[in-house]
C-alpha positions in Angstrom: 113.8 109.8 96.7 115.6 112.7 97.8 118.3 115.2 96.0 119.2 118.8 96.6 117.6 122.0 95.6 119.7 123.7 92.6 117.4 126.7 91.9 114.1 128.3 93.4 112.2 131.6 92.6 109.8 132.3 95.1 107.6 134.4 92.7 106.8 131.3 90.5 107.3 128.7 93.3 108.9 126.2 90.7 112.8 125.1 90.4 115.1 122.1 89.8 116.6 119.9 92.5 119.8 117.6 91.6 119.1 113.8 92.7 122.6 112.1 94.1 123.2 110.9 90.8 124.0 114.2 89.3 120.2 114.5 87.4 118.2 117.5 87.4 115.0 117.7 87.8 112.2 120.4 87.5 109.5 121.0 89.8 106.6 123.3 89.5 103.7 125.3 92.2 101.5 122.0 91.8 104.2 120.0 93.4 105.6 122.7 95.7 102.3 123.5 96.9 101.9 119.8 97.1 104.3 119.4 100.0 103.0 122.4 101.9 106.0 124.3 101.9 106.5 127.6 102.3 110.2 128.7 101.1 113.2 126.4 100.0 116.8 127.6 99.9 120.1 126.5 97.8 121.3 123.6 98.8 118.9 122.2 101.2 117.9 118.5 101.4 114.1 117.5 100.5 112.4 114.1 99.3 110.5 113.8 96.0 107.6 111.8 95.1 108.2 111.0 90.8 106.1 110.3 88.3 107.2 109.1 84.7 105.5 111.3 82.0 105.6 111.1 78.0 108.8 113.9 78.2 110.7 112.2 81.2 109.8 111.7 84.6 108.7 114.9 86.8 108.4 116.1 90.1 105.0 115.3 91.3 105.5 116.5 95.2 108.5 118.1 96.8 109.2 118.5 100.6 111.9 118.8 103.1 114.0 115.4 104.2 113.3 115.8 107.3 109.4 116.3 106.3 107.4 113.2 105.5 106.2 112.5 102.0 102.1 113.0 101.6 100.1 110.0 101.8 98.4 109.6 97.9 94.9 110.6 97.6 93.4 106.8 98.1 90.4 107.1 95.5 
């Protein structure tokens, strides 16, 4: 899946992104850390790995588009 970021505050490492369909969704550090990035801007493309969750579906992994997604920890 992939939308745009809305918001990000580097202190915290968390945000929201806006999927093509207008949603918003909030990320936190797990899934930023989770796609080994460093910094995101406004506006910039990424892909997301979600998860459905009792409260609505969440952000487990967020990268650049032009980054792959992480393989899932086979266990």
């Amino acid at each position: 899946m992939q939308g745009t970021v809305r918001t990000y505050d580097a202190a915290t490492r968390s945000g929201s992104v806006l999927l093509d369909d207008g949603t918003r969704l909030d990320f936190d550090a797990t899934a930023f850390e989770a796609g080994g990035l460093r910094m995101l801007r406004f506006g910039q493309r990424v892909n997301l790995a979600v998860e459905s969750a009792p409260d609505g579906d969440r952000i487990s992994v967020i990268t650049l588009s032009t980054f792959p997604l992480p393989a899932p920890p086979s266990g």
